[in-house]
C-alpha positions in Angstrom: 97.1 121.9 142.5 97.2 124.6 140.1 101.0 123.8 139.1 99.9 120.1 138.8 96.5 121.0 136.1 99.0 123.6 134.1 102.1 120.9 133.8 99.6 118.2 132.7 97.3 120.9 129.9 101.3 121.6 128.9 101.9 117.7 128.7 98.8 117.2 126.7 98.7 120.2 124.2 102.3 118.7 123.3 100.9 115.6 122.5 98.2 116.3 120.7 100.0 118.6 118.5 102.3 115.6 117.4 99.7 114.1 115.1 98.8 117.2 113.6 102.5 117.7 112.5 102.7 114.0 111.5 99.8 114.5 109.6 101.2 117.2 107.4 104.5 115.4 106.8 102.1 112.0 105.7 102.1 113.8 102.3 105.7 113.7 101.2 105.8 109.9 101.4 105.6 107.9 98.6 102.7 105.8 98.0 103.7 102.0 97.6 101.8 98.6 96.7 103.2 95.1 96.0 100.7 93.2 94.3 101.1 89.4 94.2 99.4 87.1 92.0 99.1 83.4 92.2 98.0 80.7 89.6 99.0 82.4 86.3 101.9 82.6 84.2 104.2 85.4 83.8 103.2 86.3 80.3 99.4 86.3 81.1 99.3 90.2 81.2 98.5 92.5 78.5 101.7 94.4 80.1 103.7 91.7 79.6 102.8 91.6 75.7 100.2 89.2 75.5 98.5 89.8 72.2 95.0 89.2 73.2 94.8 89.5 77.1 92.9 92.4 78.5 94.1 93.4 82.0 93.3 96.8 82.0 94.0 97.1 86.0 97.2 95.6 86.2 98.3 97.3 82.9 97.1 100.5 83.8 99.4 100.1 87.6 102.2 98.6 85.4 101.9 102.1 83.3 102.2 104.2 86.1 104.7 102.3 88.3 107.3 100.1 88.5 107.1 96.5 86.6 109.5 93.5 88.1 109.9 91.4 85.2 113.2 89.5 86.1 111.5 87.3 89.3 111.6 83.6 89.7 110.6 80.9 92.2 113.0 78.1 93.3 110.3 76.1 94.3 106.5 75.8 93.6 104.1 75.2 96.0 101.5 74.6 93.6 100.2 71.0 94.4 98.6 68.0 92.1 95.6 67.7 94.3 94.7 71.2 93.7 94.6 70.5 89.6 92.4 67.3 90.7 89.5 69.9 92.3 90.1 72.2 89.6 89.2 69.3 86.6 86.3 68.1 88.8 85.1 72.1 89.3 
């Protein structure tokens, strides 16, 4: 019984030891976020040069990262029923 309580305090320090390590390696990664937008054009960021456009956020991210500039869509899935409840809005 004794061997039994002393192999399974052995299993379990090991395993809770394991995050703890994880934890202090979390640090070194690098911190990464895609942002997406929908339903505006490319050049409708002050980052992108638009002359009066205030998107302090997005410029500030596009500062201190990295911008893609050189994307495209094949196709659009923007739809004409969508610009009808937008005019009636």
């Amino acid at each position: 019984m004794r061997t039994y309580f002393a192999l399974l305090a052995g299993i379990s320090a090991v395993f809770l030891a394991s995050p703890a390590d994880a934890l202090g390696k979390a640090a070194d990664r690098h911190n990464i976020l895609f942002s997406l937008s929908d339903d505006h054009r490319w050049d409708r960021m002050g980052c992108a040069g638009h002359p009066f456009l205030k998107t302090l956020t997005m410029d500030r991210l596009a500062a201190e990262g990295v911008r893609f500039s050189n994307m495209f869509v094949t196709t659009s899935i923007y739809k004409k029923e969508q610009n009808r409840k937008r005019a009636e809005a």
